[in-house]
C-alpha positions as CSV (number, residue, x, y, z in Angstrom):
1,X,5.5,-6.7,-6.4
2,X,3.5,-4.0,-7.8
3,X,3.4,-5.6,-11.1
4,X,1.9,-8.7,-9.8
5,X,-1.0,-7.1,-7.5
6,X,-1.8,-5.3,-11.5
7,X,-1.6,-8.7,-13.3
8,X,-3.4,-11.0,-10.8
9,X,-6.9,-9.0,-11.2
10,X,-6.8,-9.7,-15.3
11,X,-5.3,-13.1,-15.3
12,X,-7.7,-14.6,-12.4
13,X,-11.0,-13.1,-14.1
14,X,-9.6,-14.5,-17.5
15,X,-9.2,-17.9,-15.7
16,X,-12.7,-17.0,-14.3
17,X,-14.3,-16.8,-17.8
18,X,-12.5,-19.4,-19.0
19,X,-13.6,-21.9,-17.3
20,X,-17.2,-20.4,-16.4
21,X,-18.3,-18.9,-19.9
22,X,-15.9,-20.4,-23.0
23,X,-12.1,-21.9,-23.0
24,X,-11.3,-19.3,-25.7
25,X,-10.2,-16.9,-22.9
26,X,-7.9,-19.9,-20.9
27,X,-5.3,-19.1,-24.0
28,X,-5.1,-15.6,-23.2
29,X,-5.0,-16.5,-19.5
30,X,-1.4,-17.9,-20.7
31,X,0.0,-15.3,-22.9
32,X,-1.1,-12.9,-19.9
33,X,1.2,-14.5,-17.5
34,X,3.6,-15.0,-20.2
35,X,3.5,-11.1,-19.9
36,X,3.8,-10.9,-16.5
37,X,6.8,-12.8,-16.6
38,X,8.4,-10.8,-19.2
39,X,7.4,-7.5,-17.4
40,X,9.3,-9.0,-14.4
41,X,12.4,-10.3,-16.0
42,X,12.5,-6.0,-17.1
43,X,12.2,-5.5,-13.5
44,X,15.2,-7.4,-12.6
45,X,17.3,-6.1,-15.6
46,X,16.3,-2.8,-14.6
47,X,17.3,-3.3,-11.0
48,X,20.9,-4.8,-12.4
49,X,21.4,-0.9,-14.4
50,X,20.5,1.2,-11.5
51,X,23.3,-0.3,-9.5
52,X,25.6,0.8,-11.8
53,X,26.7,4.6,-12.8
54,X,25.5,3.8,-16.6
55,X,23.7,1.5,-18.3
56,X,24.9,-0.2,-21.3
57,X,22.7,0.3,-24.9
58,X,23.3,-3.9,-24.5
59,X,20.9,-3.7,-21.0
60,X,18.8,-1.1,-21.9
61,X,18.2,-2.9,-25.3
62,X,17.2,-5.5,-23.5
63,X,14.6,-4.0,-21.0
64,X,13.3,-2.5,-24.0
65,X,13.2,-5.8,-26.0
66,X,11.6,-7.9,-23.0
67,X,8.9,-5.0,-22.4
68,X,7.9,-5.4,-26.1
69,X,7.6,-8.9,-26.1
70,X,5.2,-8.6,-23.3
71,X,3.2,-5.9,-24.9
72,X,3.5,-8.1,-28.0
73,X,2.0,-11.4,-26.1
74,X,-0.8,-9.2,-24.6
75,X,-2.3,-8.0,-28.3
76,X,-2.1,-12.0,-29.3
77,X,-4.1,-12.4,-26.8
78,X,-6.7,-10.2,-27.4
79,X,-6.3,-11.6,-31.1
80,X,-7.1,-14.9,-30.2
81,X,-9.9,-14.3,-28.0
82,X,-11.3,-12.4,-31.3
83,X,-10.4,-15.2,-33.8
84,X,-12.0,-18.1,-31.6
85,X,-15.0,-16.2,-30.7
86,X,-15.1,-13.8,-34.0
């Protein structure tokens, strides 16, 4: 849950500006909570390992992987948001 009360803040005042100010920042809105849901789906891998004595490289590969992709969809964001209003 704490992941949501940290997302909610930057996605709702990207929503905000999107509609108020330009639409450029409703695009980055989505890869945000396209972050978010990447950063959860960790979460519940990671709560799968600890009930176990030892994680596979398989599941923590894939923790890593999805915590990547979210880091990865939050710089396109920012990138896209410079390209339209660049």
């Amino acid at each position: 849950m704490a992941w949501i009360a940290t997302f909610t803040p930057i996605c709702a005042g990207l929503l905000i500006a999107g509609f108020a100010f330009h639409w450029a920042f409703l695009p980055a809105t989505a890869l945000w909570i396209a972050a978010l849901g990447c950063v959860l789906r960790m979460e519940s891998l990671d709560h799968l390992t600890r009930s176990v004595a030892e994680a596979t490289p398989r599941q923590q590969l894939a923790k890593a992987g999805w915590l990547l992709l979210a880091i990865a969809l939050i710089a396109v964001s920012a990138v896209v948001v410079n390209a339209i209003l660049g």
